[in-house]
Legacy VTK file of the C-alpha trace (Angstrom):
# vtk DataFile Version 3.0
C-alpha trace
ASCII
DATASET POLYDATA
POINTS 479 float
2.124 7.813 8.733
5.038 6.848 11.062
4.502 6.674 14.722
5.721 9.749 16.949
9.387 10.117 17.112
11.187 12.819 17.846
14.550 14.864 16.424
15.412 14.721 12.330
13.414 17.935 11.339
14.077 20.514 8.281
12.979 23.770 8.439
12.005 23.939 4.904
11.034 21.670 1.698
12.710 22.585 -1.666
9.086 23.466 -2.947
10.364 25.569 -6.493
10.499 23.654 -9.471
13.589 25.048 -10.392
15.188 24.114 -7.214
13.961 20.342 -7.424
14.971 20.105 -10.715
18.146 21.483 -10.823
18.964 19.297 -7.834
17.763 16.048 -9.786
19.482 16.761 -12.731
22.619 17.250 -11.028
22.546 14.061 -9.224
21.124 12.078 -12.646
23.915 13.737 -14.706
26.528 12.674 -11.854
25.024 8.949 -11.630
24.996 9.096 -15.495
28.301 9.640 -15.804
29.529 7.078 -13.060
27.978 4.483 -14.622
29.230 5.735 -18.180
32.790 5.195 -17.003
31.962 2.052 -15.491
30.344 0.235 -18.698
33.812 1.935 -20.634
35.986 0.011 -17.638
33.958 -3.092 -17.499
34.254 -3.830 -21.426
37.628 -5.449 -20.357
36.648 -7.566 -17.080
35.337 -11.973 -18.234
31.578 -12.124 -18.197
31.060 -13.428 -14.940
33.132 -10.544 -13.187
31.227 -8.315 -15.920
28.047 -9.130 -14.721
28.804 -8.912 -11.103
30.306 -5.445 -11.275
27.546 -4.562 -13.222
25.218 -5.525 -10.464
27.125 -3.280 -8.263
27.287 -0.678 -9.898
23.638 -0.826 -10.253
23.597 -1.289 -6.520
25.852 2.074 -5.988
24.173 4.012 -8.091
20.438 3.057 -6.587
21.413 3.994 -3.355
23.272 7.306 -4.363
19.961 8.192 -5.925
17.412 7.426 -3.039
20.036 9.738 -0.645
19.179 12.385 -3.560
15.482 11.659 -3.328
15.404 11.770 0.496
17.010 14.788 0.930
14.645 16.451 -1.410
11.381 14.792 0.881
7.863 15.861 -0.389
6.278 14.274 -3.514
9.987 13.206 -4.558
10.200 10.409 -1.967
6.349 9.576 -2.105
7.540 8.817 -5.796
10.342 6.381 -4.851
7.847 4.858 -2.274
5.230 4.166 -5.270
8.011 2.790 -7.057
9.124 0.578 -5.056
5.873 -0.958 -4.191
4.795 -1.023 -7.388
7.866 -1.020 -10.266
9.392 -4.543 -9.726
7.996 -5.501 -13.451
10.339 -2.177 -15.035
12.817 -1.435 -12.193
16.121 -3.551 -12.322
15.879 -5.383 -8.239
18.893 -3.387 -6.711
17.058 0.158 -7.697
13.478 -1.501 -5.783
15.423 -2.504 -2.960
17.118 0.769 -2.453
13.848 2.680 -2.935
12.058 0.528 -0.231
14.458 2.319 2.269
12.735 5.785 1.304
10.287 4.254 3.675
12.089 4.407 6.910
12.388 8.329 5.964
10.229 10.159 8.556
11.793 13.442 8.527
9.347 15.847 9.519
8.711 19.644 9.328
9.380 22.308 12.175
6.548 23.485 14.034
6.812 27.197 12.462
6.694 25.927 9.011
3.841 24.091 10.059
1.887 26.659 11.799
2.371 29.228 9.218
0.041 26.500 7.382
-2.894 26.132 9.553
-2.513 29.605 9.505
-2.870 30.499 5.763
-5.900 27.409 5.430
-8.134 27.780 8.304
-7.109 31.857 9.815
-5.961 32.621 13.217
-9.524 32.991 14.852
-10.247 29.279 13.900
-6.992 28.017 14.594
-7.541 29.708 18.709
-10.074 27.183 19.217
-7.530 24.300 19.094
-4.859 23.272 21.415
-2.359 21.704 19.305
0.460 19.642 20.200
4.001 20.928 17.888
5.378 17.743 17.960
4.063 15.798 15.244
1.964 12.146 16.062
3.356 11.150 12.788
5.149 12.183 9.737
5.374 11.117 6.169
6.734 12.135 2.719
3.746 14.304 1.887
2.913 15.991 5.148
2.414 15.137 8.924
-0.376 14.615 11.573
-0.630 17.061 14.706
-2.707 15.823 17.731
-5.096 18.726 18.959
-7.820 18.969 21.554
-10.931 21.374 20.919
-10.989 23.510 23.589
-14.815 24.620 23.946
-15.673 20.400 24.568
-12.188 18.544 24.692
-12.876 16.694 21.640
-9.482 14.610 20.523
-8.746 15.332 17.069
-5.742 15.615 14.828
-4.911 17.638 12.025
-3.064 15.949 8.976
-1.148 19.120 7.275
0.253 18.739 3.900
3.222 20.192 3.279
3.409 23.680 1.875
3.892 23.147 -2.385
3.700 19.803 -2.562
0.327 19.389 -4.652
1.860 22.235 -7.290
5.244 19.795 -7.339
3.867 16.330 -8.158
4.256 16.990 -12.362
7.220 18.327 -12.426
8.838 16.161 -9.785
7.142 12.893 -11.598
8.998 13.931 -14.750
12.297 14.806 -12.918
12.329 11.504 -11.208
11.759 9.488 -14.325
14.254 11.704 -16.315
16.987 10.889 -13.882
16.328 7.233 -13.795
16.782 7.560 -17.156
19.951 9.523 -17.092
21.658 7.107 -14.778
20.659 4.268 -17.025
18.187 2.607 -14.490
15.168 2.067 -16.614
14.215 1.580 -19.959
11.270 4.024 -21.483
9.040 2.193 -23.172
4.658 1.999 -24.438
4.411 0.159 -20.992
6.391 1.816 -18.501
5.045 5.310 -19.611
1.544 3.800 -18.772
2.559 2.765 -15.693
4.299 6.251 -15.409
0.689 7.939 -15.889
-0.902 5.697 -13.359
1.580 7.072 -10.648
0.872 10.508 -11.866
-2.600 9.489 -11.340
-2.167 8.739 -7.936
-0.215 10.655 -6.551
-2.969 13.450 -7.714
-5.168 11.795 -5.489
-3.189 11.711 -2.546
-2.386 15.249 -2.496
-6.551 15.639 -2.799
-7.324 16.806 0.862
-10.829 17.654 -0.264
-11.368 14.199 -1.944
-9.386 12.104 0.923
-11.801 13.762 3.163
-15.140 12.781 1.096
-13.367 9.355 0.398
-13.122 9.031 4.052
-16.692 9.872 5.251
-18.027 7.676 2.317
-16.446 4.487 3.783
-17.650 5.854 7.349
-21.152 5.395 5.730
-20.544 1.574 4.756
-19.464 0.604 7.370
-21.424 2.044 10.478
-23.516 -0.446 10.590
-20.140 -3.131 10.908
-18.937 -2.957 14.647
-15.724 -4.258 13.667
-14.586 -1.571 12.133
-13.901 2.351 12.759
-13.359 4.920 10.756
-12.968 8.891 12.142
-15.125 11.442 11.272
-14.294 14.100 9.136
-14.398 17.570 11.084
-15.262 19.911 7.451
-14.618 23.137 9.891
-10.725 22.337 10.171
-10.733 20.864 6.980
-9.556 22.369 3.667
-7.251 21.884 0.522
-4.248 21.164 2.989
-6.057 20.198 6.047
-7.847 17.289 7.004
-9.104 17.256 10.384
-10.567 14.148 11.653
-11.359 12.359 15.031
-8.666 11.123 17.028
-9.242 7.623 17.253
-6.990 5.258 19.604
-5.452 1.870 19.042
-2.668 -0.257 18.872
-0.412 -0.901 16.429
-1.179 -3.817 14.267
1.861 -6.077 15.577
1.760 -4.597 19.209
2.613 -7.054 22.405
-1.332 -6.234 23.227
-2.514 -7.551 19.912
-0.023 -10.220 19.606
-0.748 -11.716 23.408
-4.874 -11.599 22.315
-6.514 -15.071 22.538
-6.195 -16.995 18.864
-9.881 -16.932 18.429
-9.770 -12.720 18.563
-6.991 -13.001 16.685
-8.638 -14.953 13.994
-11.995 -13.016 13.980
-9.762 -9.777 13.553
-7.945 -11.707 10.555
-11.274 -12.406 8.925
-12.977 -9.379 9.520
-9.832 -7.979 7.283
-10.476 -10.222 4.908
-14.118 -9.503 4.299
-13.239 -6.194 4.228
-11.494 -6.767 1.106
-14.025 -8.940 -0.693
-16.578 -6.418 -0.152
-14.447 -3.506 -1.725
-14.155 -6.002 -4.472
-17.230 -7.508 -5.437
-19.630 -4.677 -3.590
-18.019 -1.391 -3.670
-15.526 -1.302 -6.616
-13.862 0.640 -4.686
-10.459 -0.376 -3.078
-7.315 0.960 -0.433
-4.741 0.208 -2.240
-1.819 1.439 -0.085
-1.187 -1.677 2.049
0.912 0.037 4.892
0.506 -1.138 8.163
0.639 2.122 9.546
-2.830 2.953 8.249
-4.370 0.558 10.293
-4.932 0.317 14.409
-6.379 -2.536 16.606
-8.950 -1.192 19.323
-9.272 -3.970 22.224
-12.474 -5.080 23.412
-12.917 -3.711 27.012
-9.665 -1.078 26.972
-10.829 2.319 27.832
-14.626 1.921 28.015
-14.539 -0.453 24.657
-17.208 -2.285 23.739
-16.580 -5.902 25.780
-17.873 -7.824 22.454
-15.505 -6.883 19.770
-11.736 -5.957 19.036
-11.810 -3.926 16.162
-10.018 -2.319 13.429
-9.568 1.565 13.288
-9.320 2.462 9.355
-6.915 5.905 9.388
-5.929 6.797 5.608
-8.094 6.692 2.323
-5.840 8.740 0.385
-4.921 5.803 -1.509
-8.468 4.415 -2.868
-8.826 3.155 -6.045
-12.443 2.535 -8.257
-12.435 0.438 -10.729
-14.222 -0.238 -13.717
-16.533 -3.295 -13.826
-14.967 -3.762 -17.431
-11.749 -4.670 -15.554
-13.025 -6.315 -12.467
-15.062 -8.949 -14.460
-12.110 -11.195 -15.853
-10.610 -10.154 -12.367
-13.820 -12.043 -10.444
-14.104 -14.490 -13.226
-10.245 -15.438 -12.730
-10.776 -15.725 -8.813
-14.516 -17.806 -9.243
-12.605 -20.143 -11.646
-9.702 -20.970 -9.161
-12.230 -21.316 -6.557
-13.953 -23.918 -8.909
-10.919 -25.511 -10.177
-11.647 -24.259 -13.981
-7.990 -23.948 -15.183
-9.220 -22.454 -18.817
-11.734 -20.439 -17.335
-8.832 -18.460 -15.030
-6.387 -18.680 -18.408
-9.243 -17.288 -20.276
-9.406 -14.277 -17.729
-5.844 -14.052 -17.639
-5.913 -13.436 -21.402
-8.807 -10.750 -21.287
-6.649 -8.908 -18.868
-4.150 -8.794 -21.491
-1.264 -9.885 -19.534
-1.807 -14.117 -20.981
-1.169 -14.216 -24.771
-3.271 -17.313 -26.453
-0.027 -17.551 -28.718
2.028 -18.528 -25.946
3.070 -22.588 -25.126
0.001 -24.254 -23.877
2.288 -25.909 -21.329
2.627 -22.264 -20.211
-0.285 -20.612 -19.956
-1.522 -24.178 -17.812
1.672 -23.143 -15.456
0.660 -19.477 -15.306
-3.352 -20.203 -14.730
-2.380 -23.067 -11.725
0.132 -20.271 -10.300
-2.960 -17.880 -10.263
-4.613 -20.236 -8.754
-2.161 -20.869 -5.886
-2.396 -17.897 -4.293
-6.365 -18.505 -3.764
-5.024 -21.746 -1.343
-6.585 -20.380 1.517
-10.065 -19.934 0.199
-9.804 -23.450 -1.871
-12.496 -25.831 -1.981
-10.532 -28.890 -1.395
-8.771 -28.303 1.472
-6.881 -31.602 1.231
-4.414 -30.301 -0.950
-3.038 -28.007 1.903
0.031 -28.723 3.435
0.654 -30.756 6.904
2.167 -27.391 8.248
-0.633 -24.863 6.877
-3.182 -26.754 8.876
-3.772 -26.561 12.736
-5.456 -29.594 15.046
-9.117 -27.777 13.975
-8.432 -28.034 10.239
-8.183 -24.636 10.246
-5.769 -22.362 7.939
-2.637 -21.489 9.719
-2.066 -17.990 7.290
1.694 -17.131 8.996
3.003 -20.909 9.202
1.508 -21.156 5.762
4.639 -19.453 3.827
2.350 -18.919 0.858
3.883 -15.550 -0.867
7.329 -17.529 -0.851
6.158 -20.637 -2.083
4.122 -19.512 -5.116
6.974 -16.896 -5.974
9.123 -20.181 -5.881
6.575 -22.123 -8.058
6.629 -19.126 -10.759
10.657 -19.074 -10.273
11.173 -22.731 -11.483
8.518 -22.325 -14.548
9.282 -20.845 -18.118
6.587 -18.342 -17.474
9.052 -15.531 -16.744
10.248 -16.164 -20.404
6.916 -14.907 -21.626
5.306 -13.106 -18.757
3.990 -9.434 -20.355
3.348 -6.549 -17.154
-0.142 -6.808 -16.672
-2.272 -3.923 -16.601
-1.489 -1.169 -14.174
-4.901 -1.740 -12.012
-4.152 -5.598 -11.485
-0.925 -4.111 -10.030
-2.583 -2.316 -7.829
-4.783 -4.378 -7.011
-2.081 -7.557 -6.478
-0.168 -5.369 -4.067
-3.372 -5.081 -2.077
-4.376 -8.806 -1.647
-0.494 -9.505 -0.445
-1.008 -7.077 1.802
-4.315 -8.170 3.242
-2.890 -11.524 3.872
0.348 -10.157 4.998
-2.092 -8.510 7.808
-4.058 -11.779 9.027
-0.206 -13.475 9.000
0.887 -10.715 10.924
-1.930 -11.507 13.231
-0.741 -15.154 13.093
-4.796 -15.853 12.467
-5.979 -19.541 12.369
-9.118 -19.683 10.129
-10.813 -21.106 6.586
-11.452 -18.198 4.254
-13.848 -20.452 1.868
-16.826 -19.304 3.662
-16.533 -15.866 3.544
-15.257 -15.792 -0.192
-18.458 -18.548 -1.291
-20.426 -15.730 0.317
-19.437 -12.998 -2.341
-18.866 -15.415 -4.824
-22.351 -16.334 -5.454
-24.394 -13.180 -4.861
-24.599 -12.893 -1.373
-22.959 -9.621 -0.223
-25.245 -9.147 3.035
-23.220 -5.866 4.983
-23.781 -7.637 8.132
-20.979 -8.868 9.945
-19.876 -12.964 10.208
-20.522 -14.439 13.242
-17.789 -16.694 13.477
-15.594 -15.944 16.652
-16.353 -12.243 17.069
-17.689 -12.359 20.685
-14.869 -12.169 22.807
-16.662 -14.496 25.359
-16.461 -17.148 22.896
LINES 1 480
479 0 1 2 3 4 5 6 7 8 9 10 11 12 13 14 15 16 17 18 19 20 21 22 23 24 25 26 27 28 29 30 31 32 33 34 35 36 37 38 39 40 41 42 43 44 45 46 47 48 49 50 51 52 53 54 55 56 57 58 59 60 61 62 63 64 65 66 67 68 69 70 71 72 73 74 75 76 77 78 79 80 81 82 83 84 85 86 87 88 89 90 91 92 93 94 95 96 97 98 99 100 101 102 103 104 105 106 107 108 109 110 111 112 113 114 115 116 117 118 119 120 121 122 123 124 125 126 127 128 129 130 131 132 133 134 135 136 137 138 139 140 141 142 143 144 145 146 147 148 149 150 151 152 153 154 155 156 157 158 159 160 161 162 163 164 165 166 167 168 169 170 171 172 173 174 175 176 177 178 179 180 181 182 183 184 185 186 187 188 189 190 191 192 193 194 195 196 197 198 199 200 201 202 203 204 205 206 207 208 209 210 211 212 213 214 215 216 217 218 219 220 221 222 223 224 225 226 227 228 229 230 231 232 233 234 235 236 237 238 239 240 241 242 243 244 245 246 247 248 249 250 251 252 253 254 255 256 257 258 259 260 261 262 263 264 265 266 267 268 269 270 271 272 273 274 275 276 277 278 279 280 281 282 283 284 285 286 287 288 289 290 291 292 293 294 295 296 297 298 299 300 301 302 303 304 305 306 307 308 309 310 311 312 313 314 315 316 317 318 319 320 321 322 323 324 325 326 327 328 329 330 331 332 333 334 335 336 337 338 339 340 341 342 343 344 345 346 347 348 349 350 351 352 353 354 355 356 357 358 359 360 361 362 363 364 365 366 367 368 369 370 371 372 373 374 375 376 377 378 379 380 381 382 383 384 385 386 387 388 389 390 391 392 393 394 395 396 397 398 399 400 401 402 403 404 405 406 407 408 409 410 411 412 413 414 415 416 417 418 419 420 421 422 423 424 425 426 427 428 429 430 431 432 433 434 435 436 437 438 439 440 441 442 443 444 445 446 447 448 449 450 451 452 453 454 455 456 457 458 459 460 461 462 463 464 465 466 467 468 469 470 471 472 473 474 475 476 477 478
């Protein structure tokens, strides 16, 4: 969810299927036709000025269609936002980077609308005993979070309300968005991008789940009470319902705050590896993983700020709408790839590679060496031999420097200058998933410009020893 900001409200969502789609079509019939005309007129123009009107074009027509998208709002833009995140292996690069600004859309719903939908889920006698705030704490594309005291104790809670029609709209909204990409000539329909299609539909199921958010939420309460560095709110079931999921109010900063930033390094650092654990145990413990990387679904709680514990910072988990199990048939080759790159077994992580069906044992040898040493690039700060880190990545400690590191750039570089791209198939739509979530855990100790060896903590889950209790290293914040 954004953070509170006030103005840009609607009154009303275009809910009806026939409104949605009629508005879709339109706008993928007019984009169709632009860039119909525009392939007719470009015949004529020399290749080079071909292919950079071309690019333009693509460029015009991308952000004509997120403007369609955004004025629409419900599952329509949570759509574009999955896409974007997730479509760079189907989506031509000018239609990704126009749907990435359906992110900055935080247009959220009058109060009326609103209340008429606390109303209809939890009845006006319930709805007395709160004192809710009307201007929303935070709004995004499939509903928005109220901040409500309970008047009988003054218990902080908020209320995140999903928009009225939005579940009943995710089919036929799916199906209108990919129809009009297809209209306006922005994507190719193929075996692999109707898979991929599916896995969205999937998704965004889950997210409009209230009831299964909720259960989702209170089961990762469970593993992890007994981890002080980490909070998750309680589910309140008596506010809660189809629409409505009312949960504790829980306080914190933002994750790139002044506060956070101006911490010591050593807080900083314990904060970055308490994220990264996090991970590993969804991974090799839980099979069960948050796959929606945004930083707004995470909050830093500083030691000693109002009557916090003085030992530990720690970080407030808000939104499980987005969690993914997965099978241990796919996670094996997954753990095998990562243990191989740990142990410098190049065939062992092409092997994996190839059981996840995105390596092909008829490719180039020379290739699928470049491909398994690119996997195991990104694994640089959890390597073995630390001596082949560079001069920059390391601080006066020996320690990991994850922002001054550069590491996304540098192994997207790496791939760049290899033939790999020549032969690269889209891998399966949970390793998607589940890529997006590792760039964005390390993306979160960079932010935190953490200084720290990850080695230890991955060894740990590597070999069998997936003890809950939390590392040691640099948590007190005495130390």
């Amino acid at each position: 969810m954004s953070s509170r900001r006030s103005g840009n409200t609607v009154s009303r969502i275009k809910t009806g299927s026939f409104e949605r789609r009629l508005s879709l079509t339109r706008a993928g019939l007019f984009a169709g036709s632009r860039m119909a005309s525009h392939m007719a007129t470009n015949w004529f123009s020399s290749k080079d000025k071909r292919e950079q009107r071309h690019r333009a074009m693509l460029s015009n027509q991308a952000r004509f269609l997120v403007d369609e998208l955004g004025k629409l709002k419900g599952s329509v833009v949570k759509i574009g936002q999955v896409m974007a995140l997730y479509g760079e292996h189907f989506l031509p690069d000018e239609v990704t980077e126009a749907l990435h600004t359906l992110e900055d859309q935080t247009t959220s719903l009058e109060w009326p609308a609103i209340e008429k939908v606390l109303k209809d889920e939890l009845g006006s006698e319930r709805l007395r005993e709160l004192d809710i705030d009307p201007e929303p704490l935070g709004a995004a594309s499939l509903g928005q979070v109220h901040r409500a005291v309970r008047k009988r104790d003054g218990l902080e809670l908020v209320l995140k309300v999903q928009y009225p029609g939005v579940a009943d709209a995710v089919d036929s909204d799916l199906n209108a968005v990919a129809q009009l990409l297809k209209i306006a000539r922005l994507v190719s329909f193929g075996p692999e991008f109707n898979d991929w299609l599916e896995e969205v539909r999937e998704m965004m199921h889950r997210e409009v789940d209230y009831r299964l958010e909720a259960r989702t939420t209170e089961k990762f309460r469970a593993m992890l009470a007994d981890d002080p560095r980490f909070i998750v709110p309680r589910v309140l079931t008596e506010y809660s319902t189809a629409h409505v999921i009312a949960s504790t109010y829980e306080h914190g900063h933002s994750v790139s705050a002044p506060a956070v930033r101006d911490l010591p390094l050593e807080r900083r650092s314990a904060l970055g590896e308490a994220a990264l654990e996090l991970f590993f145990r969804e991974l090799f413990v839980w099979g069960e993983i948050q796959t929606d990387p945004n930083f707004g679904n995470y909050r830093i709680r500083i030691a000693g700020e109002e009557g916090e514990d003085p030992g530990y910072d720690r970080i407030v988990l808000l939104d499980f709408g987005a969690v993914q199990a997965y099978s241990d048939e796919f996670l094996a080759p997954v753990k095998q790839m990562i243990r191989a790159s740990y142990e410098q077994d190049l065939s062992a992580v092409v092997d994996g590679g190839v059981q996840l069906k995105f390596m092909s044992l008829e490719w180039p040898r020379e290739v699928l060496d470049k491909f398994g040493s690119v996997c195991m690039s990104v694994l640089e700060p959890l390597a073995k031999d630390q001596g082949q880190w560079p001069d920059y990545a390391v601080n006066s400690h020996g320690q990991y420097r994850w922002k001054q590191s550069d590491l996304p750039s540098r192994v997207a570089r790496q791939a760049a200058r290899s033939a790999i791209s020549r032969y690269f198939r889209v891998p399966p739509k949970e390793f998607v998933f589940l890529n997006r979530k590792l760039i964005g855990v390390y993306t979160f100790i960079a932010v935190l410009h953490s200084e720290f060896n990850g080695e230890p903590l991955l060894k740990k889950y590597l070999y069998g020893d997936t003890a809950p209790e939390a590392s040691t290293t640099n948590h007190n914040t005495k130390a």
